[in-house]
N, C-alpha and C positions, 0 to 999 in steps of 0.2 A: 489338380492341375487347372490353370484358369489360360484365358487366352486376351488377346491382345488385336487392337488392330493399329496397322503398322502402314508407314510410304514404303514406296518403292527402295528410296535413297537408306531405309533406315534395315534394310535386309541384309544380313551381314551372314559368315560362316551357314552352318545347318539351316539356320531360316531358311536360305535361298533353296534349299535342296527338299524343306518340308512345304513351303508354296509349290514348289513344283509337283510336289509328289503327291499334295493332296490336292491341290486345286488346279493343277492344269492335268494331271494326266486318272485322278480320283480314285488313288489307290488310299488303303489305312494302312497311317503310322503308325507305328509301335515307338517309344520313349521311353529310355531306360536314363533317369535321369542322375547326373554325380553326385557324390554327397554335397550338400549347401545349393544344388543347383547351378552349380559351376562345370558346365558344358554337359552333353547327353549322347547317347547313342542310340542313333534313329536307325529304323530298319521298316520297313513295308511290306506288307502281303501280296505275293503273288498270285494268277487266276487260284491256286489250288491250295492258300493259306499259308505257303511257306514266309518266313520272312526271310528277305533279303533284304542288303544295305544297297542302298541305290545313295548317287553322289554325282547327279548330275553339274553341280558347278563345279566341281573338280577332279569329276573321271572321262576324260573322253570314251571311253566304255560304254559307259550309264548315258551322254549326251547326244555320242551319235546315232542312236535308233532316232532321237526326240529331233535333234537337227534333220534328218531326212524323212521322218512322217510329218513336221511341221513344215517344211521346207524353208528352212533356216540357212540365209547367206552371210557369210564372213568375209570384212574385206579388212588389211590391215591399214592403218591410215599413220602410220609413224610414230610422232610423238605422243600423239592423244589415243593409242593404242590401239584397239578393234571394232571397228561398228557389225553389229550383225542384226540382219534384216528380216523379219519373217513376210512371206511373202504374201499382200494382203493386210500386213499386218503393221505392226510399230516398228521401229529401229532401234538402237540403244548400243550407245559406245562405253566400251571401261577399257581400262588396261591389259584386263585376264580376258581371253577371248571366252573360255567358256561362261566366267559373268556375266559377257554382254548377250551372249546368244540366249541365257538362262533368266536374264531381266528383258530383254526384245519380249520372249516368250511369255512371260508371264503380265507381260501390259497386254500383251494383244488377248491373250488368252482369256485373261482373268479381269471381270471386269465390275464386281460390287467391291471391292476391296481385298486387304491381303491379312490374314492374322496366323499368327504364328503363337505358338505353346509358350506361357510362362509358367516358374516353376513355385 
C-alpha cells in the first residue's frame, strides 16, 4: 500500500473519514482493500485495539463527539448549503453539512498536509 498526498478539494468518500481518523484525532486504520482496489473498508482501533468503523462524514454518530470536543458550529446558508466553523479555527461550506464540519476540521487541525492510502 503506497500513499499519496492530496488538497483538501481532492478528498472525496473514505478519504475524508481516514484524514480524520488518522490525522486529526490519531487513531490507526486498519484497510481491507476490494478486489482491483475499487473502494475498501476502513475500520480503526480503539484505546483497547478493538476495531471499529468510525464515518465521521457521514454518521452523525461518529461526528458529534468530534463537532462538540472541537467546538464545531453549523450554520445553514441556503443555496450554497452549510458553513461550519471550528472555533478558533477555519470555516468551510459544502452542501452535506457533515462534509463541511469534517473539511472545517481538518484545515484547522491538520496542518503539514493531507495523504491518504492508495492501493
Amino acid at each position: 500500500m503506497g500513499y499519496k498526498a492530496v488538497e483538501i478539494d481532492e478528498l472525496k468518500g473514505w478519504w475524508i473519514d481516514y484524514v480524520v481518523g488518522t490525522q486529526v484525532c490519531n487513531r490507526r486504520a486498519h484497510i481491507l482493500w476490494a478486489a482491483g482496489g475499487y473502494g475498501a473498508d476502513l475500520t480503526f482501533e480503539d484505546g483497547n485495539g478493538k476495531r471499529l468503523k468510525f464515518s465521521p462524514s457521514t454518521s452523525w454518530g461518529d461526528a458529534g463527539p468530534l463537532l462538540e470536543e472541537f467546538k464545531v458550529s453549523m450554520k445553514y446558508e441556503g443555496n450554497k448549503g452549510w458553513t461550519a466553523s471550528v472555533e478558533g479555527g477555519d470555516s468551510h461550506t459544502h452542501l452535506f453539512p457533515l462534509h463541511a464540519a469534517m473539511f472545517a476540521l481538518i484545515t484547522s487541525k491538520v496542518k503539514d498536509g493531507y495523504r491518504v492510502p492508495t492501493y
